[in-house]
Backbone bond lengths (Angstrom), bond angles and torsions (degrees), N, CA, C in turn:
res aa  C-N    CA-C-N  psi(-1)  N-CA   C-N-CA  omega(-1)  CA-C   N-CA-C  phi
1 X - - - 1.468 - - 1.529 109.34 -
2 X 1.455 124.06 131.26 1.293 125.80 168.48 1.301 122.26 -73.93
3 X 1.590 124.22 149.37 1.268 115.33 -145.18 1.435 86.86 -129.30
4 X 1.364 114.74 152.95 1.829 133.02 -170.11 1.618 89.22 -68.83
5 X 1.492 144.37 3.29 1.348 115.20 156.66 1.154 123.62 -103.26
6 X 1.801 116.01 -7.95 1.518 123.33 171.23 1.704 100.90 -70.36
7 X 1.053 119.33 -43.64 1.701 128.81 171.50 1.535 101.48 -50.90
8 X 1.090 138.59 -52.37 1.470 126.93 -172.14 1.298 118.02 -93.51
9 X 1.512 119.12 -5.49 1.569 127.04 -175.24 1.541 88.64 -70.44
10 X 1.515 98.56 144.91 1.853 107.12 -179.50 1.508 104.04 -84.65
11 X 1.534 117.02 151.52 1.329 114.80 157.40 1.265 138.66 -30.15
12 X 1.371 130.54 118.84 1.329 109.45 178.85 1.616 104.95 -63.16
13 X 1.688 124.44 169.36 1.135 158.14 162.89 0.999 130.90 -96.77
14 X 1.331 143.44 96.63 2.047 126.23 159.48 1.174 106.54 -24.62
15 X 1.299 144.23 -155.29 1.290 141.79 -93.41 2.192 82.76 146.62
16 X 1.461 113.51 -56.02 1.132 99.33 -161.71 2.095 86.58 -90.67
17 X 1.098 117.66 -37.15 1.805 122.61 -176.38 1.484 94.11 -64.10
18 X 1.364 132.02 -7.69 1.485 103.23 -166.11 1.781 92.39 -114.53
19 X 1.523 120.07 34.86 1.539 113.30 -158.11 2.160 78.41 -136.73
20 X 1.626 77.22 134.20 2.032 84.40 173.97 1.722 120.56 -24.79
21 X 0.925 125.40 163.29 1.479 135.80 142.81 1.776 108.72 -43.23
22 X 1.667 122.93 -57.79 1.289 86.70 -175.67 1.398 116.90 -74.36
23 X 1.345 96.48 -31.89 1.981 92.23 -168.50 1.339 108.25 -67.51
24 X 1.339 135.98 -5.71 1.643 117.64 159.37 1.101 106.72 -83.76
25 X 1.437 143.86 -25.70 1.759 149.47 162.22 1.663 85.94 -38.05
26 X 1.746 124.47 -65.11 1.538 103.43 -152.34 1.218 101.55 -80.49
27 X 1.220 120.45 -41.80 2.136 114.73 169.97 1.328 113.79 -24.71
28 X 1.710 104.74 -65.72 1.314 108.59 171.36 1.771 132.13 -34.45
29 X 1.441 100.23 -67.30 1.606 128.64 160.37 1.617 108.62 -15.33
30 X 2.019 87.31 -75.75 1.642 90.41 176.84 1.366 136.45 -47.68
31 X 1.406 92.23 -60.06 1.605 98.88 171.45 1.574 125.71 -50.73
32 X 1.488 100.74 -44.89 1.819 109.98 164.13 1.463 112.98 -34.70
33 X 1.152 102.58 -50.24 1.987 115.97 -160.08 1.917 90.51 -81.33
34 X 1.406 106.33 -63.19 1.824 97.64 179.33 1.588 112.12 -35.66
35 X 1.361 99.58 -69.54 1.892 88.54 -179.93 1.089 145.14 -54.40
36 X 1.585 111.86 -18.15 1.599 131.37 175.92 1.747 114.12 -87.13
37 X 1.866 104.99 -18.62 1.519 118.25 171.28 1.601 84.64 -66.90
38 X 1.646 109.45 -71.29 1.441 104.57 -157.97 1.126 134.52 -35.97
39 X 1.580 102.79 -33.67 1.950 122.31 -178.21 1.078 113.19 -66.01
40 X 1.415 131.73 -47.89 1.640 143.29 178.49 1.315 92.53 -59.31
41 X 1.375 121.23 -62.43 1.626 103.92 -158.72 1.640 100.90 -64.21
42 X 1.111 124.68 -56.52 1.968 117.89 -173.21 1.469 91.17 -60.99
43 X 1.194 141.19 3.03 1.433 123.61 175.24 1.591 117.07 -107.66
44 X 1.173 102.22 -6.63 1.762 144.70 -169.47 1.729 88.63 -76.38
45 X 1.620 76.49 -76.57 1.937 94.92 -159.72 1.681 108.70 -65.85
46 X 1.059 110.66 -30.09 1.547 118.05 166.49 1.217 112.84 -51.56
47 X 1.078 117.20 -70.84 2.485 122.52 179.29 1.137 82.11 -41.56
48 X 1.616 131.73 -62.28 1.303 102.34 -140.10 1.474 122.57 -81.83
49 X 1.661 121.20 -35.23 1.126 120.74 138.70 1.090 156.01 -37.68
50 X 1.755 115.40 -6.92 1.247 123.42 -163.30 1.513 97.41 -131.25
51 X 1.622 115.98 148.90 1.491 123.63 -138.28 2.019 81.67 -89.85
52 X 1.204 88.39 174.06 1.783 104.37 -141.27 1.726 103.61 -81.50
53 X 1.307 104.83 135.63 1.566 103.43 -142.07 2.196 81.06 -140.93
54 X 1.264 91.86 170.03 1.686 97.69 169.10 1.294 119.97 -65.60
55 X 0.975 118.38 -69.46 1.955 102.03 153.09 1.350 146.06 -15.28
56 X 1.964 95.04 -43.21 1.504 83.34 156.89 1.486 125.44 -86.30
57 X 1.754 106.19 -39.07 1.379 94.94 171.58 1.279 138.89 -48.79
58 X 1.131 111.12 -11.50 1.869 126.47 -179.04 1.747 98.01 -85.50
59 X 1.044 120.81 -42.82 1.591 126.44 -130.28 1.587 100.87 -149.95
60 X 1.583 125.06 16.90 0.991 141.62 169.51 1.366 107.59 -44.77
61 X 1.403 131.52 -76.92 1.128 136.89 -147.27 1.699 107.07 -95.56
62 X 1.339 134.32 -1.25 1.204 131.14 140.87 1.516 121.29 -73.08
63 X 1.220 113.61 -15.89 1.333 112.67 163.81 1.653 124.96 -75.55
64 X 1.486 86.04 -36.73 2.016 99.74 175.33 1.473 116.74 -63.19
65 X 1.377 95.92 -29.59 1.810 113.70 -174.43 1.657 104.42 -70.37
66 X 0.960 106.43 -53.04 1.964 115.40 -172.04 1.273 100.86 -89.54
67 X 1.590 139.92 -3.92 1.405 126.96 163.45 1.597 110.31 -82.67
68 X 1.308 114.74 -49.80 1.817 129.90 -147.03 1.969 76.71 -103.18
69 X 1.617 77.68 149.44 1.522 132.07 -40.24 1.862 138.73 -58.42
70 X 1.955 82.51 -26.66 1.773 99.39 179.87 1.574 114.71 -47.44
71 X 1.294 129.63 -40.12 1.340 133.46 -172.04 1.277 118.20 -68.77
72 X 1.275 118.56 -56.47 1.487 143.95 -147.98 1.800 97.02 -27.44
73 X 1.305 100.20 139.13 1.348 104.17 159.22 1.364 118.09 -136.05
74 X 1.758 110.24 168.75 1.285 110.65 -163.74 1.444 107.68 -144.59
75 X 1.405 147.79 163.77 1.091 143.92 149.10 1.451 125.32 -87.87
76 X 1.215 146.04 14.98 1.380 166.74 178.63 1.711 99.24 -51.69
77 X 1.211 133.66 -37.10 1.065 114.01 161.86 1.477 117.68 -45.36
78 X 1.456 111.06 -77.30 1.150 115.53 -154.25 2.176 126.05 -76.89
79 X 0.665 119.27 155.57 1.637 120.36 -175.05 1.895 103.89 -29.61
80 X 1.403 108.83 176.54 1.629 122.56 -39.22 1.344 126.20 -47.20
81 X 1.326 113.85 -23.56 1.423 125.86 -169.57 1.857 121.11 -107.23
82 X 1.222 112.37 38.82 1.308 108.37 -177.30 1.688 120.40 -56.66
83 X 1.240 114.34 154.67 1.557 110.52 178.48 1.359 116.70 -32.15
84 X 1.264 129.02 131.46 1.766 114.17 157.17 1.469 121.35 -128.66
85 X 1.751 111.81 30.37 1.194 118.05 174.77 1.781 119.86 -140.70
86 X 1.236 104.61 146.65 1.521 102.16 -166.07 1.837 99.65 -90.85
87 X 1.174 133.48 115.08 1.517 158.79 -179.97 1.034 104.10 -92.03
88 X 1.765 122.81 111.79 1.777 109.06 164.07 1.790 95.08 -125.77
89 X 0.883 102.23 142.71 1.113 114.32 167.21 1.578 148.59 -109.34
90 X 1.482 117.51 107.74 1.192 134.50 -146.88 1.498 120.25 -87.82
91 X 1.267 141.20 143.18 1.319 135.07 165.15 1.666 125.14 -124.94
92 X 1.207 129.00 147.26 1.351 119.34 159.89 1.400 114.35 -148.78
93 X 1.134 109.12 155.34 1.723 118.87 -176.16 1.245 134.19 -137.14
94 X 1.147 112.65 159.62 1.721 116.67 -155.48 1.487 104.72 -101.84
95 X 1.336 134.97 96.98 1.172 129.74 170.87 1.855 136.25 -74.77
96 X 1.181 119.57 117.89 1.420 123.55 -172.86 1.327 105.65 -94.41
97 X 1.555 109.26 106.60 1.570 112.01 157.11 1.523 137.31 -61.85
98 X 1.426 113.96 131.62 1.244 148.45 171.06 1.863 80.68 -11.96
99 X 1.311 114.15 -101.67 1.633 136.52 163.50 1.760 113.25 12.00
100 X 0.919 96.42 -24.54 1.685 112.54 -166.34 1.388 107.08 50.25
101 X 1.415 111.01 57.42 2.008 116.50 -177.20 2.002 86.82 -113.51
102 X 1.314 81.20 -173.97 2.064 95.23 173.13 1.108 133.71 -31.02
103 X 1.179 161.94 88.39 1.073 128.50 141.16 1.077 146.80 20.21
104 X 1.526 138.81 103.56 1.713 144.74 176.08 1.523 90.23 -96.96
105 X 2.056 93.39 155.63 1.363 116.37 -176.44 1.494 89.60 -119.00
106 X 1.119 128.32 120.32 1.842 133.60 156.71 1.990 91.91 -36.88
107 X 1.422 109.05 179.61 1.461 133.12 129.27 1.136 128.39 -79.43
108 X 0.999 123.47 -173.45 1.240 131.15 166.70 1.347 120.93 -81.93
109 X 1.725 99.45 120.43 2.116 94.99 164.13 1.336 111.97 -100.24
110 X 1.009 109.23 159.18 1.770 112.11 -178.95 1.651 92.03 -115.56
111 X 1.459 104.90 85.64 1.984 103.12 152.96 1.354 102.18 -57.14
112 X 0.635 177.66 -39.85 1.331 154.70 -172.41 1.559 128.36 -68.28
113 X 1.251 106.56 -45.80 1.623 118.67 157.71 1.532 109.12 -59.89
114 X 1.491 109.78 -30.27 1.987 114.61 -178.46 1.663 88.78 -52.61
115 X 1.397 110.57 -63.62 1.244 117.07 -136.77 2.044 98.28 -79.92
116 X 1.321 96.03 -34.94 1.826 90.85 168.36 1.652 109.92 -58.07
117 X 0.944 138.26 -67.40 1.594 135.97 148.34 1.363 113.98 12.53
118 X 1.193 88.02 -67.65 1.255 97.32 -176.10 1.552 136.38 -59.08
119 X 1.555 110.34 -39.69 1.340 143.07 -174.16 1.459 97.67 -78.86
120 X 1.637 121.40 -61.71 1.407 133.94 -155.71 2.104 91.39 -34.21
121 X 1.298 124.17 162.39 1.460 132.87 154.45 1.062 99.98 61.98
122 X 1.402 135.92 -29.86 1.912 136.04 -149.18 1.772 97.89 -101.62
123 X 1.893 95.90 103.58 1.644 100.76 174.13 1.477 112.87 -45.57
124 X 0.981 119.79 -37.27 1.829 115.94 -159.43 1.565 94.00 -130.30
125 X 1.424 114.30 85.70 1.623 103.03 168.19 1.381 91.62 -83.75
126 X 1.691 109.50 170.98 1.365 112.03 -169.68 2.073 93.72 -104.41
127 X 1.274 84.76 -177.40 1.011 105.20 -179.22 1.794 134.89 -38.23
128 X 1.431 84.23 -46.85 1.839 122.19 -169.99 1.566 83.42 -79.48
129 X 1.255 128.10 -57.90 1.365 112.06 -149.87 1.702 103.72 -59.08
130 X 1.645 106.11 -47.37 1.167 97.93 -166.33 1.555 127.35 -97.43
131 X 1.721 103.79 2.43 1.346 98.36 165.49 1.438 116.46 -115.08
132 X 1.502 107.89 -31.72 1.734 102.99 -154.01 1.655 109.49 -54.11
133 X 1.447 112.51 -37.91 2.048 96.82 -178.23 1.511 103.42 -73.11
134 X 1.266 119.43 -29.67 1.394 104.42 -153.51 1.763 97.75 -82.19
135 X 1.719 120.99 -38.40 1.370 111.37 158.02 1.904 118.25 -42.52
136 X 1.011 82.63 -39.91 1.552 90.74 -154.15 1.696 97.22 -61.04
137 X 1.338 136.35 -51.02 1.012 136.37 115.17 1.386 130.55 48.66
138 X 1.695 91.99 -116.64 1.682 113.07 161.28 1.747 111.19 -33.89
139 X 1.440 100.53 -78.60 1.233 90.15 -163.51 1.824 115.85 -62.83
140 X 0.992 152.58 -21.19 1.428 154.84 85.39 1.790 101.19 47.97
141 X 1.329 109.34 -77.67 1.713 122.60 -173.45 1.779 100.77 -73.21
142 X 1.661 107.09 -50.87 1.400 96.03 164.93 1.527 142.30 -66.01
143 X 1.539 116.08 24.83 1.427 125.77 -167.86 1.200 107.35 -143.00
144 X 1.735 126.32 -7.18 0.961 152.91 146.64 1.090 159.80 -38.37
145 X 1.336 152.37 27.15 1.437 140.76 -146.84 1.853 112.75 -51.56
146 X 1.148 119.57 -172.18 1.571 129.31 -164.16 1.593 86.92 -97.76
147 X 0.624 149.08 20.32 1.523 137.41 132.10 1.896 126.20 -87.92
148 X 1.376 97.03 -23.23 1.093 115.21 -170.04 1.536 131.76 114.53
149 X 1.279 118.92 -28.22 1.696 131.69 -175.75 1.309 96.16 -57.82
150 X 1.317 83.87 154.77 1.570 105.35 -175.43 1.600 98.58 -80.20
151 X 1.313 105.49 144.86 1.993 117.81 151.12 1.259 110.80 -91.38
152 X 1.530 119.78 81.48 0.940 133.46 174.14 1.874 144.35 65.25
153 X 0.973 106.91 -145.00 2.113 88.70 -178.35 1.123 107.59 -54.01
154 X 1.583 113.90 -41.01 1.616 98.48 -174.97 1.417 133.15 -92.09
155 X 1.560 107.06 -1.59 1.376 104.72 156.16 1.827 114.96 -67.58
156 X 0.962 104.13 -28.90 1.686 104.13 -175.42 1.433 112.87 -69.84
157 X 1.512 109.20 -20.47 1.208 98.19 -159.48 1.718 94.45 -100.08
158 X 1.068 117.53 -20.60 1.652 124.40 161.02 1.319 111.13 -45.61
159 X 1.341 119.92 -48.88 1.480 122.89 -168.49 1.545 100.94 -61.97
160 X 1.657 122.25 -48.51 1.214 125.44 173.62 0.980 125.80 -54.18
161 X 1.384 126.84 -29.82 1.702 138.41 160.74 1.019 115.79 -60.33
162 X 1.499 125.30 -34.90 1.202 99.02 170.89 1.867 120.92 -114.51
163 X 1.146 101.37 9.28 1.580 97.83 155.89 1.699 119.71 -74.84
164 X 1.373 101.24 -27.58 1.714 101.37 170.30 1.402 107.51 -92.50
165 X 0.865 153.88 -19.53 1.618 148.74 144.11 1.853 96.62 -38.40
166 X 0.719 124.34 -61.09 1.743 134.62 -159.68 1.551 82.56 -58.38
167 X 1.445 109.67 -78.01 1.636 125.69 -163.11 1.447 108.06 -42.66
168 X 1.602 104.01 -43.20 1.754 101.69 -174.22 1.491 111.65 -63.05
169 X 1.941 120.47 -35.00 0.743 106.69 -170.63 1.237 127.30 -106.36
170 X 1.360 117.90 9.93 1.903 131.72 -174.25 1.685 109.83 -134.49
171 X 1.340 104.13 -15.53 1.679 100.85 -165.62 1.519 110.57 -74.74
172 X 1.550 130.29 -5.57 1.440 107.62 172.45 1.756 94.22 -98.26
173 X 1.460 120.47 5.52 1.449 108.19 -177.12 1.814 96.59 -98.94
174 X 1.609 101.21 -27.83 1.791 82.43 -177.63 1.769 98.32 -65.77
175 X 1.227 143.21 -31.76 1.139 142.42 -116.98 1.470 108.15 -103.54
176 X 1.737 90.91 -24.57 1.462 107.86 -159.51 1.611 135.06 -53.35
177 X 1.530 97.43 -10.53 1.429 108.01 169.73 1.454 115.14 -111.95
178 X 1.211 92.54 27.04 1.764 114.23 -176.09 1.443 105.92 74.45
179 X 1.729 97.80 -178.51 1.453 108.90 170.38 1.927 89.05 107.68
180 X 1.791 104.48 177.70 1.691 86.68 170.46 1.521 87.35 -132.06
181 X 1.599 113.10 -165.53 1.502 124.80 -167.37 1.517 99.82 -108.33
182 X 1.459 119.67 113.37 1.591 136.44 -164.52 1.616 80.90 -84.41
183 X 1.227 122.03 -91.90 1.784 133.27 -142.82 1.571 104.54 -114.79
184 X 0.898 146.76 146.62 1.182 156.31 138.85 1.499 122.80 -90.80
185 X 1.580 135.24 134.76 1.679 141.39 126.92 0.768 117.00 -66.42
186 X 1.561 114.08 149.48 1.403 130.18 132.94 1.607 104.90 -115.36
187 X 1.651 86.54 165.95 1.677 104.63 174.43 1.655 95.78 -150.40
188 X 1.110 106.15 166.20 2.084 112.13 170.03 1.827 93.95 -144.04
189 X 1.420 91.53 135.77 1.423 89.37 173.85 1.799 113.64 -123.05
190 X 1.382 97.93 110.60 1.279 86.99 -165.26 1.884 106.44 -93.21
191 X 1.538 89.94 151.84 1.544 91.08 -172.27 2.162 88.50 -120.48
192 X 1.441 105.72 131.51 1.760 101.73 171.76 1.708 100.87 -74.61
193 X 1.441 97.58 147.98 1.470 113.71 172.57 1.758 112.93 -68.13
194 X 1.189 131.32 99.56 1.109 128.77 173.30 1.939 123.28 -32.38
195 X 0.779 124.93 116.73 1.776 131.66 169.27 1.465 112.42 -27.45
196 X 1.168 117.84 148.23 1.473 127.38 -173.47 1.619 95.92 -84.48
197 X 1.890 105.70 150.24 1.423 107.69 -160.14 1.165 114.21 -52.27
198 X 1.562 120.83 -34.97 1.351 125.82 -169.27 1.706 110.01 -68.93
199 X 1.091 130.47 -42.73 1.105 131.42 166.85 1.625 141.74 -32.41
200 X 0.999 132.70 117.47 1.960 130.66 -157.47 1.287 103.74 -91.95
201 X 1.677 114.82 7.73 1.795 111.93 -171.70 1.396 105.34 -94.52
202 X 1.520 103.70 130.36 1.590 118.27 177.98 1.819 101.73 -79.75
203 X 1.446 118.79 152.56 1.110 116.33 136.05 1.193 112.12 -152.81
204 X 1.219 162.04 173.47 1.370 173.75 14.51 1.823 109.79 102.10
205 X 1.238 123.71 98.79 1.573 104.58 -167.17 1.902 83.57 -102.15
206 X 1.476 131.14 47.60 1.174 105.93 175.37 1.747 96.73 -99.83
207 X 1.138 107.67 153.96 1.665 134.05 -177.57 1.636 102.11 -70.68
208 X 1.878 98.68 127.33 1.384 101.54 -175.31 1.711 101.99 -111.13
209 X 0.782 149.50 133.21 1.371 173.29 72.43 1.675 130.02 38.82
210 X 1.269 114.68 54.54 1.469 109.08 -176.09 1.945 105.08 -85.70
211 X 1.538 122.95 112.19 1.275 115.61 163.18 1.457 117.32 -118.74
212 X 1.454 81.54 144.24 2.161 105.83 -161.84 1.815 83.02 -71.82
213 X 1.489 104.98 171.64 1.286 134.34 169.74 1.817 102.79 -76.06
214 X 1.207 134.91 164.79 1.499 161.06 -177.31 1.387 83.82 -64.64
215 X 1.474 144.77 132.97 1.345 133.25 133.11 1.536 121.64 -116.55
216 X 1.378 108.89 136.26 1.562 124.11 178.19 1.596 106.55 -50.37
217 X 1.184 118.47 130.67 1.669 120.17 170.21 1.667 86.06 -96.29
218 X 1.692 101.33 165.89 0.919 91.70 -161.57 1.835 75.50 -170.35
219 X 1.514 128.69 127.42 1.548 135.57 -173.57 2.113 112.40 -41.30
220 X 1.364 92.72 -1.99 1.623 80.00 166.55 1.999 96.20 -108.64
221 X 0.935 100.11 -1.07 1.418 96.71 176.39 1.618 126.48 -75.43
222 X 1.471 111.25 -14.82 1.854 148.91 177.75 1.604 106.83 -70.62
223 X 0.976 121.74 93.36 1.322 112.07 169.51 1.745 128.02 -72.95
224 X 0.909 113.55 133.30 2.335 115.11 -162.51 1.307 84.87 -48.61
225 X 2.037 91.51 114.76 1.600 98.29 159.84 1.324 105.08 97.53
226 X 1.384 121.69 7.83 1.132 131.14 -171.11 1.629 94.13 -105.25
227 X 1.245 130.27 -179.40 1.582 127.83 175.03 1.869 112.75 -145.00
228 X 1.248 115.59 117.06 1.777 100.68 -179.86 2.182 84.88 -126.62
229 X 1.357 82.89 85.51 1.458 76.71 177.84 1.692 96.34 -168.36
């Protein structure tokens, strides 16, 4: 039997029906704009992943533009050819004092060991930790020739990715006794993954040595919130 206080209990309400006319217009709005971001990007990452169709040939290179470098994807995990070498990648930099005296050279940091650190024990590393250098990286060698020059806009713009990767993540520690960051290196030292015991294949576990040219930093090189001072 229903009881005279279920009869007088008020309707429940949403949460979104109990909010003005405009502010469900901007809920609406927002959410409109989130789902239509979301569609482009899975529609983004789709062309570009998916083998070469009229769409891309039309619309190829707006797709290359909004993938590279943050997006890029690859199949390198999986067969025939999965990775079989461990890549860390190193930086150091030349600091110019305030004083207008010498020049200091950092050592070497190994982002890559930063970013294992980081990962090791941690259920949910994010995203950045475990892809952005090592993408950043790849595509880096893929824009590249064996001297190093870029193949074109998007090799250049790799180089910039990863001088602001560096800057975001060392430039208030190079800085810290003042002065700002003139030039930056890189190097990657790759070491091959040795063969499983059972295996009769030799290879060489000595460490190979790729080092970049000196590059000028330069205030688009600072990532917001970043410090070269």
């Amino acid at each position: 039997m229903q009881s005279y206080a279920d009869e007088t209990r008020p309707p429940q309400v949403s949460p979104v029906t109990a909010l003005s006319l405009p502010s469900r217009i901007v809920v609406a709005t927002a959410a409109g704009g989130i789902a239509i971001a979301a569609l482009v990007h899975i529609a983004m990452m789709f062309l570009h992943v998916a083998p070469s169709n009229t769409v891309t040939k039309a619309h190829g290179e707006a797709v290359s533009d909004y993938v590279y470098p943050e997006y890029e994807q690859n199949w390198k995990l999986f067969a025939p050819n999965p990775l079989q070498q461990n890549i860390s990648v190193q930086v150091r930099a030349e600091i110019r004092p305030g004083d207008g005296g010498s020049a200091r050279r950092t050592g070497w940091t190994d982002l890559t060991a930063l970013d294992g650190r980081a990962i090791h024990h941690n259920l949910f590393p994010s995203h950045t930790q475990q892809n952005e250098l090592r993408r950043a990286w790849e595509s880096f060698v893929g824009s590249h020739d064996a001297q190093n020059r870029p193949n074109g806009v998007r090799g250049e713009l790799t180089e910039r990715y990863l001088r602001r990767i560096a800057m975001g993540r060392l430039g208030a520690e190079w800085t810290a006794h003042g002065g700002t960051v003139d030039r930056m290196e890189f190097r990657s030292v790759t070491t091959p993954v040795g063969p499983p015991p059972w295996s009769s294949e030799k290879i060489s576990d000595k460490p190979v040595y790729r080092v970049l040219p000196w590059w000028p930093v330069t205030v688009d090189d600072v990532p917001e919130g970043a410090s070269n001072q």
